[in-house]
MMTF fields as JSON, N, C-alpha, C and O atoms, coordinates in Angstrom:
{
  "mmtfVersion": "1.0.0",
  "mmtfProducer": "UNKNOWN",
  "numBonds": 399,
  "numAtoms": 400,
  "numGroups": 100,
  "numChains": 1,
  "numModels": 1,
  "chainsPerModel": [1],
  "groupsPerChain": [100],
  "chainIdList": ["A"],
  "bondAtomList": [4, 2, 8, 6, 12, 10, 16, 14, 20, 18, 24, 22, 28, 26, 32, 30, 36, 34, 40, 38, 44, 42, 48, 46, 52, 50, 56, 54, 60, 58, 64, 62, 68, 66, 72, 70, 76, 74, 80, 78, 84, 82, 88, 86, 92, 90, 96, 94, 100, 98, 104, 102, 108, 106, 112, 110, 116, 114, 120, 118, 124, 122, 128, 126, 132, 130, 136, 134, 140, 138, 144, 142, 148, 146, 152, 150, 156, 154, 160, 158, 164, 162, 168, 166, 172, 170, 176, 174, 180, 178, 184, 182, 188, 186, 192, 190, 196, 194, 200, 198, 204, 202, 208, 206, 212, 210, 216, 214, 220, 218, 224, 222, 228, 226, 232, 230, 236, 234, 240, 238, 244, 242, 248, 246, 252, 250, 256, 254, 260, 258, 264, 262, 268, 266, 272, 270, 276, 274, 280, 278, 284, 282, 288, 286, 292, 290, 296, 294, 300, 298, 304, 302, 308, 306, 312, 310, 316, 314, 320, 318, 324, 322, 328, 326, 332, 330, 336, 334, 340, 338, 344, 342, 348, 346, 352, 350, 356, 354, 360, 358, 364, 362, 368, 366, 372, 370, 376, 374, 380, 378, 384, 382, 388, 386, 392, 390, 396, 394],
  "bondOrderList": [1, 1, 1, 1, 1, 1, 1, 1, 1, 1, 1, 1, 1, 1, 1, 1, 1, 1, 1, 1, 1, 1, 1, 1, 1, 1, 1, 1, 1, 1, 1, 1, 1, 1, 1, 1, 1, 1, 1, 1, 1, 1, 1, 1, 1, 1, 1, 1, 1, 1, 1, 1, 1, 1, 1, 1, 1, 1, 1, 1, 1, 1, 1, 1, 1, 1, 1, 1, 1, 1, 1, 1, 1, 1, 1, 1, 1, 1, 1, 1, 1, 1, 1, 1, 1, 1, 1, 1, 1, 1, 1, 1, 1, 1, 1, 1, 1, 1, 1],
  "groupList": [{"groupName": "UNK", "atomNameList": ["N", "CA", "C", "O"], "elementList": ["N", "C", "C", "O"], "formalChargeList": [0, 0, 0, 0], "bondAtomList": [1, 0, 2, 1, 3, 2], "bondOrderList": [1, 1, 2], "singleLetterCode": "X", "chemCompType": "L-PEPTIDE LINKING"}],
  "groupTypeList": [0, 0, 0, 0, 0, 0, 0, 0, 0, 0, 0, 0, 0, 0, 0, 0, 0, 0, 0, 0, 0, 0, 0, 0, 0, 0, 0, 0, 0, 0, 0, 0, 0, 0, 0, 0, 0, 0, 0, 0, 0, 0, 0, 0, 0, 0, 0, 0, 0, 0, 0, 0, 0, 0, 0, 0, 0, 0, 0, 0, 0, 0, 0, 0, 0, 0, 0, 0, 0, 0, 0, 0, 0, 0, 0, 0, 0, 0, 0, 0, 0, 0, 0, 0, 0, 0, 0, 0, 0, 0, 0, 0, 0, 0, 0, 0, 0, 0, 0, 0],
  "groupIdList": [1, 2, 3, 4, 5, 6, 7, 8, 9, 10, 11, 12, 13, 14, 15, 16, 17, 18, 19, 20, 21, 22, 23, 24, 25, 26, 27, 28, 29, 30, 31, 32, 33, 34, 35, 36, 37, 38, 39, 40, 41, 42, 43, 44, 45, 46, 47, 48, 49, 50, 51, 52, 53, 54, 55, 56, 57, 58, 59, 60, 61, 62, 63, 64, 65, 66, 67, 68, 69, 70, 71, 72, 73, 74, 75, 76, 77, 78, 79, 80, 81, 82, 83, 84, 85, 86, 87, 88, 89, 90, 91, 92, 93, 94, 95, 96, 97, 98, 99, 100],
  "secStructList": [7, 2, 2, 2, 2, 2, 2, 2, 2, 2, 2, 2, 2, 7, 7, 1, 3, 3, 3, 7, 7, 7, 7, 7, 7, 7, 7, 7, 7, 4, 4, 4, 7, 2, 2, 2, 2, 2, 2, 2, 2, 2, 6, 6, 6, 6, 7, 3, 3, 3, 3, 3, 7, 7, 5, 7, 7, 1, 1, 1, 1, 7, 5, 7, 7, 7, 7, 6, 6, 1, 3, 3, 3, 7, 7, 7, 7, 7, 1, 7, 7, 7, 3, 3, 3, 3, 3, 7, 6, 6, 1, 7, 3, 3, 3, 3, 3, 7, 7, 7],
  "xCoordList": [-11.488, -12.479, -13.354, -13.862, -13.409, -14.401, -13.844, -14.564, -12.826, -11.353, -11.664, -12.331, -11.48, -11.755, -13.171, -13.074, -14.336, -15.636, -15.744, -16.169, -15.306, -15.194, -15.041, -15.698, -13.571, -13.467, -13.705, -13.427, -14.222, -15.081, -16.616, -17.19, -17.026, -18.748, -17.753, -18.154, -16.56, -16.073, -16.308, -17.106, -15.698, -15.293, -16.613, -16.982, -17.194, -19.069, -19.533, -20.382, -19.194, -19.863, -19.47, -20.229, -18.05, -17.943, -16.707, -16.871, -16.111, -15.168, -13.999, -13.626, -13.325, -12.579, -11.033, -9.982, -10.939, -9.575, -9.925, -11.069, -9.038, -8.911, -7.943, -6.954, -7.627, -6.632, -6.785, -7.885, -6.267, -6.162, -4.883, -3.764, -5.191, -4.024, -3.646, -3.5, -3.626, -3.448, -1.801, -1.478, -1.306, 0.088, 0.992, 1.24, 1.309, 1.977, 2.843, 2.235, 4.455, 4.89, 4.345, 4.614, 3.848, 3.632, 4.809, 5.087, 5.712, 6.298, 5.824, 6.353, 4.578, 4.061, 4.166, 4.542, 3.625, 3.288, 2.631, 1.628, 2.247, 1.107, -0.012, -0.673, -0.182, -0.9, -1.745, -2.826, -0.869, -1.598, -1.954, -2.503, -1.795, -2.107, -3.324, -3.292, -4.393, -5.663, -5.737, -6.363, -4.635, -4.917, -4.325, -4.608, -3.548, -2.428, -3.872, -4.051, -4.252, -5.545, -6.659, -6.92, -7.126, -7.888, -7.917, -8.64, -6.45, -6.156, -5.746, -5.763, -5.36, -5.379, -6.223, -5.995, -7.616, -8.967, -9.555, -10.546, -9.092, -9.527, -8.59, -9.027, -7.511, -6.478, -6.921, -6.337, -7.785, -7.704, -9.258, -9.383, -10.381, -10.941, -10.738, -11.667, -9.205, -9.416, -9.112, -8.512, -9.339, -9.362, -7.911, -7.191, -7.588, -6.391, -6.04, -6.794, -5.245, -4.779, -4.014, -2.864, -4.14, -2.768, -2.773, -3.642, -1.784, -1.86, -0.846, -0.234, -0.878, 0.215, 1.863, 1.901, 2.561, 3.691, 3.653, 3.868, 3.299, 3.462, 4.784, 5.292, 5.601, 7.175, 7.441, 7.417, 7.596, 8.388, 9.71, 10.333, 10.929, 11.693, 12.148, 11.603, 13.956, 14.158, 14.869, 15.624, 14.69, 15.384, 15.015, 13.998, 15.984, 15.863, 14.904, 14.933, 13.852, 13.019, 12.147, 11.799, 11.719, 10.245, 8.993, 8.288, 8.995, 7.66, 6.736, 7.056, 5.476, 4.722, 4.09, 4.646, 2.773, 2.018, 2.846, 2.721, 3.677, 4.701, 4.694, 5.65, 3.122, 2.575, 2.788, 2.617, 3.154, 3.458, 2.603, 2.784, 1.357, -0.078, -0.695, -1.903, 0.066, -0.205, 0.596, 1.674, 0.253, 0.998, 1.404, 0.675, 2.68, 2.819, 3.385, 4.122, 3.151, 3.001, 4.041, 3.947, 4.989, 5.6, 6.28, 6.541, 6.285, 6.275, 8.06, 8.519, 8.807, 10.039, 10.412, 9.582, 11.699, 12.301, 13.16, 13.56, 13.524, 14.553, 14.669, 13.74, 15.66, 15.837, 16.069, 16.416, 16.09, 15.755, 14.897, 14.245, 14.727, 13.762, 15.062, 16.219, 14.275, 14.787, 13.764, 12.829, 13.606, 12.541, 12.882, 13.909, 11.495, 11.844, 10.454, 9.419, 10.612, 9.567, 9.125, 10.047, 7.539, 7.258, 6.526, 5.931, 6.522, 6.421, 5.644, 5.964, 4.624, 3.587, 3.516, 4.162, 2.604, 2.959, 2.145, 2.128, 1.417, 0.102, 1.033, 0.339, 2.518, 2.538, 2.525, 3.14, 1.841, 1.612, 2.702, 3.597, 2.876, 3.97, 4.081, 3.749, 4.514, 3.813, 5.763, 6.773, 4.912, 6.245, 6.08, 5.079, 6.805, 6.944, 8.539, 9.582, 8.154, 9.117, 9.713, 9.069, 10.881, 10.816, 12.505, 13.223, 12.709, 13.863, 13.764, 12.818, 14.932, 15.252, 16.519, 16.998],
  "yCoordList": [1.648, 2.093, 3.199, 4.154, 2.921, 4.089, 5.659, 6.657, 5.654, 6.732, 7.342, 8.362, 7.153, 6.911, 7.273, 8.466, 7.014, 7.151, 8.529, 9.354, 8.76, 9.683, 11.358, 12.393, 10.883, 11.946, 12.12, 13.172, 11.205, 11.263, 11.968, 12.658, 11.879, 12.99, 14.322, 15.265, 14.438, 15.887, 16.32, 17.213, 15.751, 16.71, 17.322, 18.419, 15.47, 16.087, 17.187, 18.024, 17.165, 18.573, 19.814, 20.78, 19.887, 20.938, 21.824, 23.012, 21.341, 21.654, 21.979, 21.54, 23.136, 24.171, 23.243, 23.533, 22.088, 21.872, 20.875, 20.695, 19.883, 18.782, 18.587, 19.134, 17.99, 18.116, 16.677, 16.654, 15.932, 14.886, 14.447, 14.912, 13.551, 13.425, 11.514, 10.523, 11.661, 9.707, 9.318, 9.704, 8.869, 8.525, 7.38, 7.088, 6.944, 5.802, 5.366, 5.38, 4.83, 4.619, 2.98, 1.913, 3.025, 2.01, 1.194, 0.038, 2.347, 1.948, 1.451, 0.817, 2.0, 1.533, 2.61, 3.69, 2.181, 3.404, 4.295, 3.582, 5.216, 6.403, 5.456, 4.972, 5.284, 4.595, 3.507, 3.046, 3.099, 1.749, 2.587, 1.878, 3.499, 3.947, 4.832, 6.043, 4.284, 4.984, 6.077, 6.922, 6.272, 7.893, 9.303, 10.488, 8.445, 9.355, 9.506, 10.517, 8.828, 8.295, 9.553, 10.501, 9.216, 10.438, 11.667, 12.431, 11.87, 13.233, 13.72, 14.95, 13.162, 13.559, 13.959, 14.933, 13.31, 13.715, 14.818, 15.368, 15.191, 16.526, 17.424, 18.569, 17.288, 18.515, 18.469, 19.198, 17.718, 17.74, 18.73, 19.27, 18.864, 19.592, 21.014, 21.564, 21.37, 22.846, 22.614, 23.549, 21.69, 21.008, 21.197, 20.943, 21.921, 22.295, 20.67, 20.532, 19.971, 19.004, 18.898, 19.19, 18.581, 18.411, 17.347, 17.171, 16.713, 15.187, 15.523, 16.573, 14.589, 14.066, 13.279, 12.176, 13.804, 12.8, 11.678, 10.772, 11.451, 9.506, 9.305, 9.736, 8.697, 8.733, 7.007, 6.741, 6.254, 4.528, 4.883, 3.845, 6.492, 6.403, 5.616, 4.642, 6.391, 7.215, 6.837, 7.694, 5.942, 5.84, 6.935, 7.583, 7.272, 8.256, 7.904, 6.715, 8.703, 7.783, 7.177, 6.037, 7.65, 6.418, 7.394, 7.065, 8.558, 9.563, 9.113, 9.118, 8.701, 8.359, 9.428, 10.493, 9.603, 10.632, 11.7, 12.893, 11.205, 11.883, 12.438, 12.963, 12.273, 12.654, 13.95, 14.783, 14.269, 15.95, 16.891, 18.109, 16.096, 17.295, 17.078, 17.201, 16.449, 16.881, 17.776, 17.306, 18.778, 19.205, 18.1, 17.116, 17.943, 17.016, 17.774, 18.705, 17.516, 18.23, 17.328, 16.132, 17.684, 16.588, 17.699, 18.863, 16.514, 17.317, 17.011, 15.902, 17.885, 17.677, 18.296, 19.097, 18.204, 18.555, 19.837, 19.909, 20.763, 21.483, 22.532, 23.302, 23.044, 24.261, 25.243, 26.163, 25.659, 26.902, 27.171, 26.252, 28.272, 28.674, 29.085, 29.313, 29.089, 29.438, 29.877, 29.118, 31.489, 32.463, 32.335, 31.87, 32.996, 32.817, 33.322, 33.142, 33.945, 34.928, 34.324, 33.985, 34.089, 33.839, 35.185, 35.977, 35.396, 36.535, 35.675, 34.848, 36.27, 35.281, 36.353, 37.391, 36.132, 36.565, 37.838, 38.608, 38.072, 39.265, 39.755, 40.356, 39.745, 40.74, 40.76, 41.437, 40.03, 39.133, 38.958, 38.869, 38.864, 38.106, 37.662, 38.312, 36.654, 36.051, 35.035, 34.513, 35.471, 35.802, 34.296, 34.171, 33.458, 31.981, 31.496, 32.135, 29.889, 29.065, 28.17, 28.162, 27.474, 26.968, 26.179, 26.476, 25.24, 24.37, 23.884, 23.183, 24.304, 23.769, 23.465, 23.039],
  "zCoordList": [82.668, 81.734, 82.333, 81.746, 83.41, 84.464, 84.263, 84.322, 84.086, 84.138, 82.761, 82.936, 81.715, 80.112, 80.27, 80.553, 80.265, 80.812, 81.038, 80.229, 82.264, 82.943, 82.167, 82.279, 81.194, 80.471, 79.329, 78.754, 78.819, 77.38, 77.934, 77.092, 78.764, 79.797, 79.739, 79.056, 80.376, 80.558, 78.878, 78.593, 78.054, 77.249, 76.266, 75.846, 76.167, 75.659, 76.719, 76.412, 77.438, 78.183, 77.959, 78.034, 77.619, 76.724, 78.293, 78.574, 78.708, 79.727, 78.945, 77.857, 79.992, 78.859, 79.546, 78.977, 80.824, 81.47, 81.727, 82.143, 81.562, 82.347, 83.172, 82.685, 84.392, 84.981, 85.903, 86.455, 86.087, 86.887, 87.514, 87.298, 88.266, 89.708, 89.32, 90.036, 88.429, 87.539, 86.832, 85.708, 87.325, 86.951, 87.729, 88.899, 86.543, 86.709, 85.711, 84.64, 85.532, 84.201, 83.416, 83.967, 82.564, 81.766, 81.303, 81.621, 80.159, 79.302, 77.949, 77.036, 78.173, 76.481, 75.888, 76.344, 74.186, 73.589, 73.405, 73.435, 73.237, 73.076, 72.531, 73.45, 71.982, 70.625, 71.431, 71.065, 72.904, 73.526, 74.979, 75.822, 75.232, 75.947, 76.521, 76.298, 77.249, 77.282, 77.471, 76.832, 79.043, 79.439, 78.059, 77.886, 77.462, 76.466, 74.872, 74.192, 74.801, 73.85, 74.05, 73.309, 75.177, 75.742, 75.597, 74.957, 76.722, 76.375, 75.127, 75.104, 74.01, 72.841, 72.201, 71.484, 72.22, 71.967, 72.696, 72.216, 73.746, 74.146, 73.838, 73.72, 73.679, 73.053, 71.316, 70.515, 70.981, 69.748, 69.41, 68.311, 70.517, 70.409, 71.62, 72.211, 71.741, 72.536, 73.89, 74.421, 74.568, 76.207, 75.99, 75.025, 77.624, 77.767, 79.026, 79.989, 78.867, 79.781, 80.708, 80.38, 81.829, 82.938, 83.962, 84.816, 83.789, 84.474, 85.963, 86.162, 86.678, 87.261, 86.579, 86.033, 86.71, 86.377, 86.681, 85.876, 88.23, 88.502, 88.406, 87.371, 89.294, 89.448, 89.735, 90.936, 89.159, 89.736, 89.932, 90.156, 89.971, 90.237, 91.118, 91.636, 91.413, 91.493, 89.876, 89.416, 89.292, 88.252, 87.43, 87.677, 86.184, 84.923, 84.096, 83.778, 83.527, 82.557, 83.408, 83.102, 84.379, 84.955, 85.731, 86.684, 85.046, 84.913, 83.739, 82.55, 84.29, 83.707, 82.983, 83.251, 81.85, 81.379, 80.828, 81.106, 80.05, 79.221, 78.041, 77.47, 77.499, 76.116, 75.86, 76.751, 74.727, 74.705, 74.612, 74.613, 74.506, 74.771, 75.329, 75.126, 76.762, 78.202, 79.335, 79.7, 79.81, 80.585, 81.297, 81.163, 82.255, 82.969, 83.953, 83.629, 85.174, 86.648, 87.34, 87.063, 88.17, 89.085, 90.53, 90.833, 90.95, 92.529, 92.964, 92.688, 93.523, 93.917, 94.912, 95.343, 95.638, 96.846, 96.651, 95.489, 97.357, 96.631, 97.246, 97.002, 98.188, 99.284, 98.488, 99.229, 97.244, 96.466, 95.601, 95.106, 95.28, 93.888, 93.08, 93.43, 91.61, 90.57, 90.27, 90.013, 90.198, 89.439, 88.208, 87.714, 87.505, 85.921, 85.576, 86.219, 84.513, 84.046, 82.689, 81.948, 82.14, 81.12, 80.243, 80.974, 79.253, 78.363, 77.124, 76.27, 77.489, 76.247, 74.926, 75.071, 73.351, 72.384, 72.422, 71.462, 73.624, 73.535, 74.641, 75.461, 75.06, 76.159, 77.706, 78.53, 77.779, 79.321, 79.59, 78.75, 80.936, 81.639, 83.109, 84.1, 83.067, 84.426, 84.946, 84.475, 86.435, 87.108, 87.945, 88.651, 87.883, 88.688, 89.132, 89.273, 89.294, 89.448, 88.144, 87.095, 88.256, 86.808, 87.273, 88.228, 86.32, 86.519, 85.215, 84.855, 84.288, 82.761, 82.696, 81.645]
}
C-alpha cells in the first residue's frame, strides 16, 4: 500500500514520468492488480510509465508488469547489438538498440 501511496503523491503533484524498479510475476489480472491499477491512472492523466519487467524465469511467460500502458524494461545477456532506428511522426529519429 506504501508503493500505491507513493504514486498516487507523484501523480497529484503533477510529475510528467514515472518510472520504477518493482517487478515480479503475479499471474493475476490487470483488474486485480495494484501496480497495473496505478499505472493506468497515471497514463490516464498524461504520466508517461516505465516499470521493471521482474523475471521468475527462465520460463516463457513469467515477466511480470506486462500491462500495455506500461513501458516494460528488462535486462538481458547478449554478445551483440542489433541497431535499429526509430522515426517518429514529427521527423525525429533516434538511433538505438532493439530486439523484435
Amino acid at each position: 500500500m506504501d508503493i500505491i501511496a507513493g504514486l498516487d503523491a507523484a501523480i497529484k503533484d503533477g510529475v510528467d514520468v514515472l518510472s520504477f524498479s518493482i517487478g515480479a510475476y503475479s499471474g493475476m489480472q490487470f483488474n486485480y492488480d495494484s501496480i497495473a491499477i496505478a499505472a493506468f491512472k497515471a497514463m490516464e492523466r498524461g504520466i508517461f510509465v516505465s516499470c521493471a519487467a521482474g523475471n521468475t524465469g527462465p520460463d516463457p511467460g513469467t515477466v511480470g508488469n506486462g500491462a500495455p500502458w506500461m513501458l516494460t524494461v528488462a535486462a538481458g545477456t547478449m554478445d551483440r547489438t542489433i541497431r535499429t532506428n526509430v522515426k517518429l511522426g514529427n521527423g525525429e529519429e533516434f538511433h538505438g538498440e532493439s530486439l523484435f
